[in-house]
N, C-alpha and C positions, 0 to 999 in steps of 0.2 A: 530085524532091527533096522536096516536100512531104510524098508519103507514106514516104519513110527518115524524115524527122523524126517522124514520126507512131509511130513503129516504137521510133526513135534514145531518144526520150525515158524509156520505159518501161524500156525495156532500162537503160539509164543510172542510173535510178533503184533497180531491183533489182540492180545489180551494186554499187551503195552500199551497200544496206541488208545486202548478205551481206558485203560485205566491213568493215562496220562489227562485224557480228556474230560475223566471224572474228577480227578486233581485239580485239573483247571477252572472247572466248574465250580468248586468249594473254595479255592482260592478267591475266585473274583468275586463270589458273593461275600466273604469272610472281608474281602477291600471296601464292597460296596456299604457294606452295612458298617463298618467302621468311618468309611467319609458321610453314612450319614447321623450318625451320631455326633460326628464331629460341627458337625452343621445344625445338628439341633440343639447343639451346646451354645452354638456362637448367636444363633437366633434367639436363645433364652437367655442369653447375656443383654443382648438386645431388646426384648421384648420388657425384662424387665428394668430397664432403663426409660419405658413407656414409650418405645416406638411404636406405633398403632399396626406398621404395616407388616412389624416383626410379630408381633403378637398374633396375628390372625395368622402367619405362616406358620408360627407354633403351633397354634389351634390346629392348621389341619395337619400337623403333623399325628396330634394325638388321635386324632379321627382317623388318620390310615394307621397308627400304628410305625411310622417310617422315622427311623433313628430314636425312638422313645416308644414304649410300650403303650399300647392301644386303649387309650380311655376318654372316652367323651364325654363323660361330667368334668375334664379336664380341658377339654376342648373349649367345652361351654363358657371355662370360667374365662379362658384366653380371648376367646372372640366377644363376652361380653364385656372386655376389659378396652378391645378395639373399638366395638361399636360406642360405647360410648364417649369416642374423642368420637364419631363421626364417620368410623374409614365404613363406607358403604356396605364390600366387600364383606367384612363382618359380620353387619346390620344381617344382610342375605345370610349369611349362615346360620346366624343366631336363630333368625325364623326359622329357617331350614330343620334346623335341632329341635324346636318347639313343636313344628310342622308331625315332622313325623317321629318326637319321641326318644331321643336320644342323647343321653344329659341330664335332661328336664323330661318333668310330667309332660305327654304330650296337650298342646294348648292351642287350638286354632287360632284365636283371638289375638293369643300374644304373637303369631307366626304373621298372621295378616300385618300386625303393628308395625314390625322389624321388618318385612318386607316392603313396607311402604316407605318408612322412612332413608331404604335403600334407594326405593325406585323415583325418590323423588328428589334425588341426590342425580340421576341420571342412570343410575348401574344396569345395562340392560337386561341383563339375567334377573335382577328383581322387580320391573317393569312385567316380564312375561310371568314369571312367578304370581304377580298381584292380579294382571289377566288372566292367569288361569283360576284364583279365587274368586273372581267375580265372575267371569264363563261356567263354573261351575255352580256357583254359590252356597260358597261355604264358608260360612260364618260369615259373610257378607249377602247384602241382597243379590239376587239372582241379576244381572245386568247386563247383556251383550254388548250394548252400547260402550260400556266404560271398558270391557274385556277387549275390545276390536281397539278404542285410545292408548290403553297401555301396550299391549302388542304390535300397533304401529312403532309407537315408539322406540319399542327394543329391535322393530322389523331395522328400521331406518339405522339403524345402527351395525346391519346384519347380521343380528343374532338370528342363525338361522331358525331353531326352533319358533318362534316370533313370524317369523316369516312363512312359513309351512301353517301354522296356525290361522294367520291373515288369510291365506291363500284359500284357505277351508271355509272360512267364515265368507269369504264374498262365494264360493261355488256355493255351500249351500243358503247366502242370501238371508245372512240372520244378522239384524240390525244395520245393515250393509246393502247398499244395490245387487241383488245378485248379476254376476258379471263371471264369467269362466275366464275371459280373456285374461282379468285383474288376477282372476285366481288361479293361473296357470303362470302367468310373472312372476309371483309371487313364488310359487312354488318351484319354478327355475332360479330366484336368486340361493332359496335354500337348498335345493339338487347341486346347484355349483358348488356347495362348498361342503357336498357329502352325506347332507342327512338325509338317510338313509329312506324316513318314511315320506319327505318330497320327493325323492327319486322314486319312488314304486310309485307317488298320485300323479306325476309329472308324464310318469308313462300311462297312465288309467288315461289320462286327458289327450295323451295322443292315439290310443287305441281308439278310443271313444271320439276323437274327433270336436271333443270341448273345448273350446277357447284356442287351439291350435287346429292346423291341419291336421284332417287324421295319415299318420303316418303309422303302419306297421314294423317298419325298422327301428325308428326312434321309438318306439315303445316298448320293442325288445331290448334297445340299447339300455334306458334309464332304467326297465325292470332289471336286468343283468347287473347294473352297477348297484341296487338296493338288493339284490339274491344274495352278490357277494357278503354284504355284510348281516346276513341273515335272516332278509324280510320272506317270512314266510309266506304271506300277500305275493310276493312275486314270482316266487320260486312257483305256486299254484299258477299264475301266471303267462308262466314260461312252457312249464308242463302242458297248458292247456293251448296253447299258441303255436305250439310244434307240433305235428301228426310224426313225421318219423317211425323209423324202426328201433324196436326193443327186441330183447329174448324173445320174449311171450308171444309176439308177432310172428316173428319170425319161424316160431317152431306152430302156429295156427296155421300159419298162410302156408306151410311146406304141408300138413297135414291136412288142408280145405284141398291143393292144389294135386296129393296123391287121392284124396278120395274120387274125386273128379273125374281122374284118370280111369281108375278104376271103375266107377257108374259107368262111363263110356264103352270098356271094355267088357263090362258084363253084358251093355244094349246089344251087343255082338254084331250092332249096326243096322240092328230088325226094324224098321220102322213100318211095318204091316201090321204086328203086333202090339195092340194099347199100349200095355205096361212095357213094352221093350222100350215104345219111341219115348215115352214119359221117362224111362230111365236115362235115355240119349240127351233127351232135352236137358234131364236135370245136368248130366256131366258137362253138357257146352256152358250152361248156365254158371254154374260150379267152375269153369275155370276162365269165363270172362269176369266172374267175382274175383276172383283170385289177381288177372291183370291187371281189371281196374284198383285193386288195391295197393298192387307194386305201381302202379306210375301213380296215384294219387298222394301216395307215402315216401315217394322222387321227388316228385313237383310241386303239390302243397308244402303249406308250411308258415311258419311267420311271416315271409315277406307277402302273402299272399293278399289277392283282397277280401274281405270276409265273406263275403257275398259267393264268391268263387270254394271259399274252403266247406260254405253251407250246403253249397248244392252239390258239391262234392259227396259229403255225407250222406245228403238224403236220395243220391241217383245208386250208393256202395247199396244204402238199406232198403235203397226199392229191390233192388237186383235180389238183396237176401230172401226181400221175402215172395218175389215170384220163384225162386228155386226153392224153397220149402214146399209152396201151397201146389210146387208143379210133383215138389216128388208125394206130395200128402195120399195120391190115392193108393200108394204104393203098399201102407202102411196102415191106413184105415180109409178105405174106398164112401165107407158113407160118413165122413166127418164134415163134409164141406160145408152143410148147412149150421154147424155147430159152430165153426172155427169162424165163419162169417157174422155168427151174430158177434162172438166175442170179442172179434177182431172190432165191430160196429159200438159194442160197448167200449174200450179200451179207447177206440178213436175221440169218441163224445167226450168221454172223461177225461183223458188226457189234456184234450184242447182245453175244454172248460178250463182246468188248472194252473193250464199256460198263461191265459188269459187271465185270470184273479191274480198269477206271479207275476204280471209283466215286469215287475221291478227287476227280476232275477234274470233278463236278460243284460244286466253290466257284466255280468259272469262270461267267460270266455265258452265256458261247457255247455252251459244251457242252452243257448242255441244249436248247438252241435246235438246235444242231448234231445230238444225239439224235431230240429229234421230230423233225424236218425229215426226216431221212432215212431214218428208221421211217415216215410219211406219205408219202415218195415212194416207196420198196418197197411199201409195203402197194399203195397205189393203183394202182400198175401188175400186182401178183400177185392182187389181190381178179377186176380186170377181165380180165385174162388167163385168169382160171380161169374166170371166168365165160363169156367167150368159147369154150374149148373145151365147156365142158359144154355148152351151146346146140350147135354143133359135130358132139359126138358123139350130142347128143338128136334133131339133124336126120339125121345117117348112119343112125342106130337108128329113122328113123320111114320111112325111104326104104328101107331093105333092108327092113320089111316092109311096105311096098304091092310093091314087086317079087315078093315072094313068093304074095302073094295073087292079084296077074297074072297069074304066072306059071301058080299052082295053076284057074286061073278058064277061061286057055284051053288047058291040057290036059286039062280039063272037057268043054268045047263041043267038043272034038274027036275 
């Protein structure tokens, strides 16, 4: 009995302290949802009185659903009751509603209408709105031109979205001077104040070295601040920009660095014998892969220069692949000439590839991906050939002491 109490008590005490907290939970929403009711009552006193600016705050009330139950044919009617005294704000929603359908039949036409006569009121948000109907063109003619005027215009006002847009439009250089400079400004007034896909291009243009200097810190920094808010762009980014240890590493590099040990240990330190020294080799081989990968996965890394993290790579996968092609004859003695063409095919074809993708090196991987697999070919075709040439130096130094034997004792006889 003693120790249930012992037990009884604490239990007792946190099943209060949550059920206090669920209490408070229901309480504040039961407050909340009452002051906003109270608010949707005093703004529809309001609105129908023909304030323009109550009326549109009705409107979005019934578009969330927040102090009045959720109906947007009701919204519709509230904001086209605003928009037409003029309140801008409206106008944008009204298209909004037409745009995508909500309310109303959807109607591009009429969405384009009511976003114009917002954006030409000033309202920045329907300025970008109208930019992006003509950047796209839909239901209006296709026009870059007039898409870069109106998004200026919302840019100037710093709507960031407007801003981010601009910045795209002068990097890729459509109806617009291409200029990275412009288009990395641009893309820092909208990063400063959050949005989220400026800050992933804002760090693209510092990795890359576009229109800013390339910094690999600041490009971690602005990808981090667009990860946090979910840019998946970045977070690939980030991922691809760190070498670091993982699990998975960790338990390779612990299982490359006992095999190692073990080849070594089996060479029993013979190096008179072919296959002992070729197993010795492999194990020295096999665990200066292994060091080079613990201090390259220390010392690389994002702040690194790219150039430095490339040859990184491709010095890990040269190493890989002279310690395969050294232990190859271990396992099949006469592959070498096999493994050499393959290795010769795979090399051709790959480049080619590279070469028709050049585009694909914006990607942080691909290059990684590039070396890495140009050092693992090379490594294995450098020592493969090497091995035959030794090979055929040894057949060519044996067929002739055979012949000298040969010619030595049909001499003597």
């Amino acid at each position: 009995m003693k120790l249930i109490g012992k037990f009884a008590v604490p239990l007792i005490c946190v099943a209060l302290i949550c059920g206090a907290a669920i209490g408070w939970r229901l309480v504040k929403a039961r407050v909340t949802e009452r002051k906003l009711t109270e608010a949707a009552k005093a703004c529809r006193l309001r609105a129908e009185q023909g304030d323009a600016n109550a009326q549109h705050e009705l409107a979005g009330m019934f578009y969330r659903g927040k102090g009045v139950p959720q109906d947007y044919a009701e919204a519709v009617v509230w904001d086209r009751k605003a928009a037409d005294q003029g309140n801008p704000k409206a106008q944008y929603g009204l298209g909004f509603m037409y745009d995508v359908g909500k309310g109303v039949p959807q109607d591009y036409n009429e969405a384009v209408s009511w976003f114009r006569k917002a954006a030409q009121q000033g309202y920045a948000r329907a300025q970008y709105a109208l930019g992006n109907e003509y950047y796209a063109g839909k239901n209006v003619p296709l026009n870059y031109t007039e898409a870069a005027g109106w998004y200026h215009k919302a840019a100037d006002q710093s709507y960031a979205e407007a801003q981010y847009a601009l910045g795209y439009m002068y990097y890729e250089g459509r109806e617009v001077p291409q200029d990275d400079s412009e288009a990395a400004a641009w893309y820092r007034k909208a990063a400063d104040q959050g949005y989220a896909r400026a800050q992933s291009a804002l760090g693209y243009m510092y990795f890359q070295g576009r229109g800013v200097q390339r910094n690999y810190a600041e490009a971690a920094r602005w990808y981090r601040k667009a990860a946090k808010q979910g840019d998946e762009y970045s977070r690939h980014a980030l991922a691809a920009m760190k070498i670091g240890f993982d699990t998975p590493d960790k338990v390779l590099l612990s299982l490359g660095f006992l095999g190692s040990v073990l080849l070594l240990i089996f060479s029993r330190g013979d190096i008179r014998n072919p296959k002992q020294r070729r197993v010795a080799i492999g194990g020295l081989l096999g665990v200066l892969r292994v060091g080079l990968d613990v201090y390259g996965r220390s010392h690389f890394g994002m702040l690194q220069a790219l150039s430095a993290v490339n040859v990184f790579y491709f010095g890990r996968s040269l190493l890989s692949g002279i310690f395969g092609a050294v232990l190859l004859p271990v396992v099949w003695p006469k592959g070498f000439k096999i493994v050499l063409t393959i290795c010769a095919m795979l090399f051709i074809g790959f480049n080619v590839y590279a070469m028709t993708h050049y585009n694909l090196r914006r990607f942080a991987a691909c290059p990684r991906a590039f070396y890495s697999a140009n050092g693992l070919l090379m490594g294995i075709a450098i020592t493969s050939a090497f091995h035959l040439w030794l090979a055929e130096k040894s057949r060519g130094a044996q067929n002739g002491n055979d012949r000298v034997a040969t010619g030595t004792v049909a001499g003597k006889e």
